[in-house]
FIVO-770452 format. One record per residue: residue in one letter; x, y, z of N, C-alpha, C in turn. Coordinates in pm, whole numbers, plus 32768, in hexadecimal, padded with zeros to 4 digits. Example, Ala and Ser with C-alpha at 12.3 -4.5 7.8 and 13.67 -1.06 7.14 Angstrom:
<sites>
a85277DC7830C84CE7E3E830C85287EB6830C s85057F1F82C485577F9682CA850A80038313 
</sites>
This chain:
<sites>
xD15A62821C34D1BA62E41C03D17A636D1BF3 xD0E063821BB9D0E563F81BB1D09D64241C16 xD07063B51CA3D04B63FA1D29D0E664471D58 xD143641F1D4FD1AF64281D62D1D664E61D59 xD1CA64CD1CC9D1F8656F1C9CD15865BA1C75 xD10D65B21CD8D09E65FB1C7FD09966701CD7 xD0DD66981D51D0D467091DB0D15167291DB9 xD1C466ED1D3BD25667411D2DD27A66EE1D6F xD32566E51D7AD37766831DC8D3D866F41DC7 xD425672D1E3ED4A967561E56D52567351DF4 xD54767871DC0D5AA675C1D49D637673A1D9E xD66F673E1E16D6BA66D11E3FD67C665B1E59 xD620663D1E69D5DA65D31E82D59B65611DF0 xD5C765BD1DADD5A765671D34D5EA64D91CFD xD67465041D03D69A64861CCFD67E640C1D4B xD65864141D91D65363B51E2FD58363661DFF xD55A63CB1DE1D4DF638A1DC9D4DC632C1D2B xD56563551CE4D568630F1C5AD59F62871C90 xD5DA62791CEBD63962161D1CD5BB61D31D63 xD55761FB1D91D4F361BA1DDED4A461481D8B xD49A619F1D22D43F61431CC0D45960D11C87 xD4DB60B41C87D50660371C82D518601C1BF1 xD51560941B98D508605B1AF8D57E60101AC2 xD56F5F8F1A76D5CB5F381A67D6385F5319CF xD5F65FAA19B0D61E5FD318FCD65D60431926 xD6DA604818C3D70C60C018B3D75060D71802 xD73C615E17E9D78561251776D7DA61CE1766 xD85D61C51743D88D6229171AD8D0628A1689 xD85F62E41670D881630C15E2D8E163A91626 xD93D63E41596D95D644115BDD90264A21569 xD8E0653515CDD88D659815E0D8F665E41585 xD8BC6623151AD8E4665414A5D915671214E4 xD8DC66F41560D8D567A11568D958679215A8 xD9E2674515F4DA5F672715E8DAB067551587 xDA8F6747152DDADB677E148DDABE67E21474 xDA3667FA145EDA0E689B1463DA6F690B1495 xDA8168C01516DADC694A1556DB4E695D1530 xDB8A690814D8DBF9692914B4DC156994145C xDBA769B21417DBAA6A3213C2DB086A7C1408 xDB5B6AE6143DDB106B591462DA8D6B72142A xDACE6BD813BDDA846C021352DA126BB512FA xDA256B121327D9D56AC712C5D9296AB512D7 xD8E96AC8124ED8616ABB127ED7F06A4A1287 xD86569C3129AD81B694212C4D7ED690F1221 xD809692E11B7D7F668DF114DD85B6865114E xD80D67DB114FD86367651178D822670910E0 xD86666A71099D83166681039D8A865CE107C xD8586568108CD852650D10A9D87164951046 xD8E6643C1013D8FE63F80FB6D938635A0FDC xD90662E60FB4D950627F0FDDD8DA61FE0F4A xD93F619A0F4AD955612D0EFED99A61690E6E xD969611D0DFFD98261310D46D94E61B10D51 xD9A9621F0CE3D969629C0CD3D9AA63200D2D xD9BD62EB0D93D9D863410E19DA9E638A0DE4 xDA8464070E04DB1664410DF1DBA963DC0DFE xDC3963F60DC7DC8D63B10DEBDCE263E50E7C xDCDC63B20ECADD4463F00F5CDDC663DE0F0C xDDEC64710F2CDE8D64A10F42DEBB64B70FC3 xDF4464E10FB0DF5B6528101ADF41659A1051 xDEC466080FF3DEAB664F0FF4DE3966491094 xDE1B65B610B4DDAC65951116DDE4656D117C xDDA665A21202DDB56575126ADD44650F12A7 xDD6964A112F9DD6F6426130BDD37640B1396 xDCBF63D813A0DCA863D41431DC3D63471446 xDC9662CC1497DC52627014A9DBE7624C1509 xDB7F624A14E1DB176246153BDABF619C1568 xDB0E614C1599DAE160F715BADB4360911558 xDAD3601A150EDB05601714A8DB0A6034141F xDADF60B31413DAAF61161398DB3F61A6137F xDB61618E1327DBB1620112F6DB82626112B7 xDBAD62CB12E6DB27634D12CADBCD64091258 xDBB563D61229DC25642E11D9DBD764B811AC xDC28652D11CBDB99657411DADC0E66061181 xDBF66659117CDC3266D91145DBD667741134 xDC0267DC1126DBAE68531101DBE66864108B xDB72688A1038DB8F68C30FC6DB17690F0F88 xDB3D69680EEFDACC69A30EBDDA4669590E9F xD9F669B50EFCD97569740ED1D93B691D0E1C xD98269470DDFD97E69270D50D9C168BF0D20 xDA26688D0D5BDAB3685A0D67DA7867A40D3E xDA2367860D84D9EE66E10D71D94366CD0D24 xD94567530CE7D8C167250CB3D87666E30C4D xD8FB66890C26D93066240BD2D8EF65A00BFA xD8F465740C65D8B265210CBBD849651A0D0B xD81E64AA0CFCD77964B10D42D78564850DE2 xD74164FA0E46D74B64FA0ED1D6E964A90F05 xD72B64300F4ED6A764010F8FD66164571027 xD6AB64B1104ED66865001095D69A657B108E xD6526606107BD68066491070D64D66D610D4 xD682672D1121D65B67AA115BD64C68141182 xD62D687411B9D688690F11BED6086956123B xD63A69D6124CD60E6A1A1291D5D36AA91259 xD5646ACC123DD53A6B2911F2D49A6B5E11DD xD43F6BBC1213D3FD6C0C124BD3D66C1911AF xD3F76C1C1142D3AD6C4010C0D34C6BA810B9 xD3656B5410A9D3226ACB1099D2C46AC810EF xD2826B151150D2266ACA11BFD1A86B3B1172 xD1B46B991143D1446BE01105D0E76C221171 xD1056BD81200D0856C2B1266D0A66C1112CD xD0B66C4D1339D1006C4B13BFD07A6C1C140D xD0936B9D142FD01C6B68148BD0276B6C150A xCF906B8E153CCF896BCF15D8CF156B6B15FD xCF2F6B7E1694CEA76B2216E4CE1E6B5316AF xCE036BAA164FCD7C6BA31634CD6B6B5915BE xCDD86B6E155FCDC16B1C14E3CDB66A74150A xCE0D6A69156ECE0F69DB15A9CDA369A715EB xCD5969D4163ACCE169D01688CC6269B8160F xCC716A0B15ABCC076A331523CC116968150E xCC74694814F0CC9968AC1496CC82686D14F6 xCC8F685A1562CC40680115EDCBC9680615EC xCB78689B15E2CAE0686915E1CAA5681F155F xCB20685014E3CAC667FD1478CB04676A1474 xCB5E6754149FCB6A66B9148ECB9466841502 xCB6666C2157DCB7E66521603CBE1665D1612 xCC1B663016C0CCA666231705CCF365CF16AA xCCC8654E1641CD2765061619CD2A65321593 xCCE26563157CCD03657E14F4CCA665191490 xCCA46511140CCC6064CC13AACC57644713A2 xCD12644713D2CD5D63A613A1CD566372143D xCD20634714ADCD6C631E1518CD9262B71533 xCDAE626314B6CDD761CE14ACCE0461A61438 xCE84616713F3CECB614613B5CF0860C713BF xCF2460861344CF64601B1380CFF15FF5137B xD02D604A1329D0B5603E1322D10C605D138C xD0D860BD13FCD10C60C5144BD0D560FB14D4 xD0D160FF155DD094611F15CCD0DB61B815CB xD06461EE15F1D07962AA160CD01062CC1663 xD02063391694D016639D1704CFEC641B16AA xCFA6645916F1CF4E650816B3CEE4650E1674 xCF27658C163ACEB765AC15D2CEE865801528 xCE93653E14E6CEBC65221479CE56650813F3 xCE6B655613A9CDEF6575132FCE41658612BC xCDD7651B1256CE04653411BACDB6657F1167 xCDBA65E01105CD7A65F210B3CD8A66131040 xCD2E658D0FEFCD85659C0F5ACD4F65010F2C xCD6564EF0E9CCD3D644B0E47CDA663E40E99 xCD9363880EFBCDFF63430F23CE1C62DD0E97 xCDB162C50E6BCD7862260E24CD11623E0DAB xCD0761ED0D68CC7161E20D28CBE461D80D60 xCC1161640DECCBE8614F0E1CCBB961830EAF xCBC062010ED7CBD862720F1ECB7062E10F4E xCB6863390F5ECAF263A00F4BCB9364100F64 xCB8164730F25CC0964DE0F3CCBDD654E0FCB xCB5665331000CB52658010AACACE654D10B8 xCAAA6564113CCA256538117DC9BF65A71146 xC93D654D1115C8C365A710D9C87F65591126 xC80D65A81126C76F6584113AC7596532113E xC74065081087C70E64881042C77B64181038 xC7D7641010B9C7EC636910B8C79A632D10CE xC7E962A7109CC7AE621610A1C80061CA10D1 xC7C2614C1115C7F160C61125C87C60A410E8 xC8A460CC106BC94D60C01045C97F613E1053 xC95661B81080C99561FF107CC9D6623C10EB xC98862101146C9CF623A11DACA33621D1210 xCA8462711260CAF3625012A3CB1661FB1344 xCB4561AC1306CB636140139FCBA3617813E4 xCBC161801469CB2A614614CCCADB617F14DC xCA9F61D81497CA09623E14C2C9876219148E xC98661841473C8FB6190142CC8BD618613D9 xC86F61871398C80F61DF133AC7FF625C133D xC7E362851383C7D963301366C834637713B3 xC89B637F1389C92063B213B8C904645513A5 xC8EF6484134BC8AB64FC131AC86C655013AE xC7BF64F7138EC759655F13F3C7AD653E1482 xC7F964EB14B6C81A64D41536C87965181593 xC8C165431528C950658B151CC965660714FB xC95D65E11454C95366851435C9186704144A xC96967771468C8DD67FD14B7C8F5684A1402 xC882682913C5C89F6888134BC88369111325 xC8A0696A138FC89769EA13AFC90E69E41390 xC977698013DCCA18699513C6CA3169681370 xC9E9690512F1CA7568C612BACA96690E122A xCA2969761202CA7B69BB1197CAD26A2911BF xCAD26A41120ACB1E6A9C123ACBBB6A51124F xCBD969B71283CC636967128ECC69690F122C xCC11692011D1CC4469131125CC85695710F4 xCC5369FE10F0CCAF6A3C10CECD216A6B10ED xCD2C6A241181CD9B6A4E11DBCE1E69EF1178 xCDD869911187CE1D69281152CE5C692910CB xCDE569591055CE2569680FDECE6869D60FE5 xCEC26A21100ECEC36A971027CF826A8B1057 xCF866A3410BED0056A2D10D7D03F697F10AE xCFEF69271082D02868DC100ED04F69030F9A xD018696A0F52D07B698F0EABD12369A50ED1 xD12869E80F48D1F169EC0F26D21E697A0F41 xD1DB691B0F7CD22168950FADD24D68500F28 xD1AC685D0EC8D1EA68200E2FD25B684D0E01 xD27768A80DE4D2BF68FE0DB2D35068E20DB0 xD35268D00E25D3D768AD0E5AD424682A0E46 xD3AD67D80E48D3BF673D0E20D3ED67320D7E xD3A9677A0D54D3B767A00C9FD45167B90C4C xD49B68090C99D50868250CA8D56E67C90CD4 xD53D67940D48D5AD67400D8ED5A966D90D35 xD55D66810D12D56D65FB0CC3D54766250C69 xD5B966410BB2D57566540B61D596661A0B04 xD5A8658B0B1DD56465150A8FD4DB65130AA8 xD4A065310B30D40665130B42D3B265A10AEE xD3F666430B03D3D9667B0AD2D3CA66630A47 xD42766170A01D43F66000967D3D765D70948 xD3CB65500979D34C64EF094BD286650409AB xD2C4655109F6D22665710A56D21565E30A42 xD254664209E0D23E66CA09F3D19267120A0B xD18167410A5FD0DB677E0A8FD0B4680509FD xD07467E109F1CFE667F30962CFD16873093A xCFB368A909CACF57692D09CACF9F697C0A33 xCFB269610AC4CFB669B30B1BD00E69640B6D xD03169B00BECD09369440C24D06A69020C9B xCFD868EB0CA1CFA6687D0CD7CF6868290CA1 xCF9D68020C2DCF7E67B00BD5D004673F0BAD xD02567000C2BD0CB66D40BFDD077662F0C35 xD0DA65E30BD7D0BB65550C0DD0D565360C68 xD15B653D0CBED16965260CF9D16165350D79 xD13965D70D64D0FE65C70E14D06F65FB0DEE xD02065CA0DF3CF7A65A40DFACF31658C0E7B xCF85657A0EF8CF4C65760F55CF7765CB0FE5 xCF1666340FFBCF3066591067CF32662810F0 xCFA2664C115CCFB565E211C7CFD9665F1257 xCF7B666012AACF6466C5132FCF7966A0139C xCFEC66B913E6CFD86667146ECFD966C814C4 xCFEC66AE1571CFDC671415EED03B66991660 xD08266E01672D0C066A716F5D0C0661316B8 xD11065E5165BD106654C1642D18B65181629 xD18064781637D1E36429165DD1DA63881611 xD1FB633D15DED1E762BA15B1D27D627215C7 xD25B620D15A5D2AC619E15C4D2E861751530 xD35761381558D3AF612114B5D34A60D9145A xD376612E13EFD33060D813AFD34A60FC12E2 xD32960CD128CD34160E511E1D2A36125118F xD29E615D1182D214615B1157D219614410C8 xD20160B21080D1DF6063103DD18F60A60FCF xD0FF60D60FFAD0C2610B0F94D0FB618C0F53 xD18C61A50F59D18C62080F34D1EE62100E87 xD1EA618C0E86D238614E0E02D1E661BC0D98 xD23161E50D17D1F6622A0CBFD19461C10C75 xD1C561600C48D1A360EB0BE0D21A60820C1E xD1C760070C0DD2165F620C25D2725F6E0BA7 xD2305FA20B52D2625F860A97D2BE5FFB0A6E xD2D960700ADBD2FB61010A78D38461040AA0 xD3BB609E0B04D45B60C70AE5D49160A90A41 xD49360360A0CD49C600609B5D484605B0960 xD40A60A90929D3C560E708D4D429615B0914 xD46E6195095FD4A4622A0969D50B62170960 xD56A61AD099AD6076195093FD5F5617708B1 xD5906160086ED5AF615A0813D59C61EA07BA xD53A621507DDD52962D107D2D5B462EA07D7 xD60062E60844D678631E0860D6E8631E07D1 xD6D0628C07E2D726625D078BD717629F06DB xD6B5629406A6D67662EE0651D6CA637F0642 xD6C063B406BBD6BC643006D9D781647B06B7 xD7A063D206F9D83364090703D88663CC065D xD845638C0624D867635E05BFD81C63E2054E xD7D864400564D796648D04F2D7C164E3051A xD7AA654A04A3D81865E60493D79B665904B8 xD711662C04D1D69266900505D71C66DB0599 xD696676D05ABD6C4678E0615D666674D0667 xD6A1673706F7D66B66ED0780D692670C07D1 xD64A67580841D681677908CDD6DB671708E6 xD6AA669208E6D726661A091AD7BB663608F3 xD79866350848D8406635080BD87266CF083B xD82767090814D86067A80835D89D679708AF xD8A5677B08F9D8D867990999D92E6704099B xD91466AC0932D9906637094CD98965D409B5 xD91965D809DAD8EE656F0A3BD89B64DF0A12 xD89C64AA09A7D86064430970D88D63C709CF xD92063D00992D944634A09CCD929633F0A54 xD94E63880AC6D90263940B44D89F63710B72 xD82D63840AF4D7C9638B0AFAD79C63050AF8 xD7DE62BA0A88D7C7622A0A79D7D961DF0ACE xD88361E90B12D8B661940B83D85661B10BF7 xD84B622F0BF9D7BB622C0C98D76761CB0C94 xD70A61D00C3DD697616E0C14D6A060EA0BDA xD71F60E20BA4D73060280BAAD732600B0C49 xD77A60470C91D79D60100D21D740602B0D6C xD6D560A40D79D67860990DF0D61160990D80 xD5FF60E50D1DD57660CA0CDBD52E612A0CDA xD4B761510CBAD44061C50CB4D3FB61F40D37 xD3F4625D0D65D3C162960DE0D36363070DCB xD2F063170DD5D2E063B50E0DD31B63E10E68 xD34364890E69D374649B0EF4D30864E90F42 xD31764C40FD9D2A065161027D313658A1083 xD2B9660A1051D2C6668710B9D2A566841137 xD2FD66CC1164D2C966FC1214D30067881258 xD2CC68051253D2C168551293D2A668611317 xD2DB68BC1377D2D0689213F3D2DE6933142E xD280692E145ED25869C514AAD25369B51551 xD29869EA15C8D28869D91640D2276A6A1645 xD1AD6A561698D1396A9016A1D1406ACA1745 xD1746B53177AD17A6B76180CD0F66BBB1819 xD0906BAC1876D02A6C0518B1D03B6C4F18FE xD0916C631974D0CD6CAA19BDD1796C9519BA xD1936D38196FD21E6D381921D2676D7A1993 xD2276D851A2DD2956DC31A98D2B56D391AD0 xD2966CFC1AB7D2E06C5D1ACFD32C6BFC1AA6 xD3CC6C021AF3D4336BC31AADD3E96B381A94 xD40A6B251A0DD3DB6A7D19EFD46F6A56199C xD47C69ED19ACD4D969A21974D4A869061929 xD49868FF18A9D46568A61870D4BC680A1808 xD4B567AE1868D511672E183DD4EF66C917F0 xD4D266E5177DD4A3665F1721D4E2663116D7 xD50665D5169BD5346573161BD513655715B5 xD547654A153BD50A650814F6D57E649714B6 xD56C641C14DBD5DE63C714C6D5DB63711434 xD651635613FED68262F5138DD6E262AA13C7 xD67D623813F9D6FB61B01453D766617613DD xD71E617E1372D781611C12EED7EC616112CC xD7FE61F91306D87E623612DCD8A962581355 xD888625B13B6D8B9625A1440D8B16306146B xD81F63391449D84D63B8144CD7C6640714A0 xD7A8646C14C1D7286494151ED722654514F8 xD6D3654F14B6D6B8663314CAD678665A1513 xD6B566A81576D68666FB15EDD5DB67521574 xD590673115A5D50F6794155BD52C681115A6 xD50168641540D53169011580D4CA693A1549 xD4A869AF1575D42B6A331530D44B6A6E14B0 xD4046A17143CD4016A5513B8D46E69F11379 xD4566978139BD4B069071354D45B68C112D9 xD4C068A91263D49D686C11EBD4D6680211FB xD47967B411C9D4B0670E11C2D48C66C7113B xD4E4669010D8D4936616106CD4DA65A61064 xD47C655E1062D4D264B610AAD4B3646D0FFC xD4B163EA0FEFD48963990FB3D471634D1030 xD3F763251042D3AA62CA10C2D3AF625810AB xD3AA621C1052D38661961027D40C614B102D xD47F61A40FDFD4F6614B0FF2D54C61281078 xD537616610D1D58E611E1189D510615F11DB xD53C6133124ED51E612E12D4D4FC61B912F2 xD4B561F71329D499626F1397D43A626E13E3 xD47B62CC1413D3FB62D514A2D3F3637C14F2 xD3BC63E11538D3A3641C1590D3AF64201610 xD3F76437163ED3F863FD16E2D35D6465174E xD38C64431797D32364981810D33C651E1806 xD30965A917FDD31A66251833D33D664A18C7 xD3C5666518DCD3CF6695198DD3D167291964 xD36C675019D7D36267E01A02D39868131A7D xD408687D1A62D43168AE1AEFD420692F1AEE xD3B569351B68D38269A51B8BD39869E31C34 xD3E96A5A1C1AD4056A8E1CABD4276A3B1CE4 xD4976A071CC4D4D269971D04D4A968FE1D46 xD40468F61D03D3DB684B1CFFD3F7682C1C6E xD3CF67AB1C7BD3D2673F1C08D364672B1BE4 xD32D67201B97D2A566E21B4ED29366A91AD1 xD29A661D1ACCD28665B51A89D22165941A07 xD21865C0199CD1BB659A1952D14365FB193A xD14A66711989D0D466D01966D10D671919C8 xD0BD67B719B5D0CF681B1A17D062687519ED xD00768A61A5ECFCC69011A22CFAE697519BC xD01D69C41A11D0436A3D19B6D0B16A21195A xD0E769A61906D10B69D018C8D1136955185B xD0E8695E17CDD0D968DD1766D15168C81707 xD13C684E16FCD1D0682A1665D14B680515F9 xD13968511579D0E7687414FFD13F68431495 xD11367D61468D17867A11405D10667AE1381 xD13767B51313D0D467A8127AD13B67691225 xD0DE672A11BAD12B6708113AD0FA66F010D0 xD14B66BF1064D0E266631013D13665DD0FF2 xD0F565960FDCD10964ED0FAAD0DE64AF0F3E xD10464480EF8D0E364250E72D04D63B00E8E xD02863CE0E23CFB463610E32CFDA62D30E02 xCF7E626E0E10CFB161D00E26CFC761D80D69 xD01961740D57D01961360CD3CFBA615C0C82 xCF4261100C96CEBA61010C42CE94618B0C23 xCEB662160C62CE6862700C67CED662B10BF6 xCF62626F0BC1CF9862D90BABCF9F62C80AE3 xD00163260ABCCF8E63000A1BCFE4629C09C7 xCFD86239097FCFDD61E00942D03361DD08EE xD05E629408AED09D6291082ED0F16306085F xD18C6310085ED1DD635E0879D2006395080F 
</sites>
């Protein structure tokens, strides 16, 4: 496949070489950017709701069956549902990315952490690119590659000395700071969107100091396969312990962001039915090196459990809860001057960042 498209394929010729390959799977979500167009003016803020908790459909909603998934959807004021907790939520917006990334900043994070990146193996799910964490995953963890690893501290598959083998450390303070640098708005944003987590996780000092997202997450041209990411549970024990906060909360006359805004009960029914999540960020920057060249850039990012797929676009916000359904990334198609190119293109990168919650064990004990 990628001898296939690695010297471009004729974009009439494309769907004929998809048909070649013989792939036996198909699955069809509807592409959110459909609705979009129905209002002009709109700037892609989408909040995502389904099981206990989730808004009541009126007739105020229009109705669109997608397989066997009913997808009831409406525009309204951004303010309008913030009563309820979004299991995915997103928008389009150039203030949140903090730094307009170019092929040199990109090139800078390749020499310090290699073509694959930090992480190039996972097990929750099979992926493609570049892909690096940095941050406490665990207790059990190291929060980035030093020197002085050891024997438990290294990262699989590289070794023992993942560090001297890999790392060029001319570059890597320099894509530390790259890094801490355009992770703080990612928190930020998360802080806001879910705020029973704000209630009970509120950050200390500064606003990279939030529980819940503790871990920074870097990719380049990347892609994985469906999948839940598991470790991303807050606590096995803290739903329980936060409906009952809730409950507290809505039964006492204190002021509380929760009660103030009247979202308790919401709050409760969410988390009896799916339960405790960190949510993980994703920013998404399309990176052109040569900007006299029409490029046209086709990626996904899919939610099979709601039957639904977002066109990734330049300067897209994303916050999911990961742990509770299914997602996945599809392949990057690049169309350039009228070829196709499959999964990479020279001149031009998909730069995704975020942050993510750390595992259980890492997170604190007493709410």
């Amino acid at each position: 496949m990628v001898e296939k498209f690695k010297n471009g394929v004729k974009l009439n010729l494309y769907n004929s070489c998809l048909t070649s390959m013989n792939e036996n799977t198909s699955e069809h979500l509807l592409d959110l950017t459909l609705i979009f167009n129905e209002m002009p003016n709109y700037y892609g803020f989408v909040q995502v709701f389904a099981g206990a908790g989730a808004p009541i459909v009126n007739n105020s909603f229009k109705t669109i069956d997608q397989g066997t998934i009913r997808i009831h959807y409406k525009f309204d004021d951004s303010n309008y549902y913030q009563s309820y907790v979004p299991l995915s939520a997103s928008f389009n917006d150039t203030c949140y990315h903090q730094l307009k990334i170019n092929h040199d900043i990109i090139s800078i994070i390749k020499k310090a952490a290699g073509n694959k990146g930090t992480f190039s193996l996972r097990k929750s799910s099979y992926h493609n690119g570049f892909l690096s964490y940095i941050g406490k995953r665990s207790r059990s963890s190291q929060s980035q590659p030093n020197p002085s690893e050891g024997p438990r501290n290294c990262l699989e598959p590289h070794g023992l000395w993942y560090y001297r083998n890999t790392i060029n450390p001319i570059y890597w303070p320099k894509t530390l700071h790259i890094f801490n640098h355009i992770a703080t708005s990612a928190s930020n944003v998360a802080y806001y969107i879910y705020k029973y987590l704000q209630c009970f996780y509120n950050h200390r000092t500064n606003s990279q100091d939030i529980f819940f997202c503790r871990l920074m997450i870097a990719t380049i041209n990347f892609l994985c396969t469906p999948h839940c990411d598991e470790k991303d549970v807050l606590n096995s024990n803290k739903t329980e312990d936060i409906i009952q906060k809730c409950e507290k909360v809505k039964s006492n006359d204190e002021s509380n962001i929760l009660k103030s805004e009247g979202n308790v009960e919401c709050v409760i029914n969410n988390l009896q039915f799916w339960g405790v999540c960190g949510p993980t960020s994703c920013c998404y920057q399309i990176v052109q090196c040569h900007t006299n060249k029409q490029v046209n850039v086709i990626q996904y990012f899919c939610l099979p459990n709601f039957g639904l797929c977002y066109w990734i676009k330049n300067y897209w916000v994303h916050y999911f809860l990961d742990e509770l359904f299914c997602h996945y990334t599809l392949v990057g198609i690049f169309v350039v001057d009228g070829l196709v190119y499959r999964g990479s293109h020279d001149d031009t990168k998909i730069f995704a960042w975020g942050e993510g919650s750390a595992d259980e064990n890492y997170m604190p004990k007493n709410i």
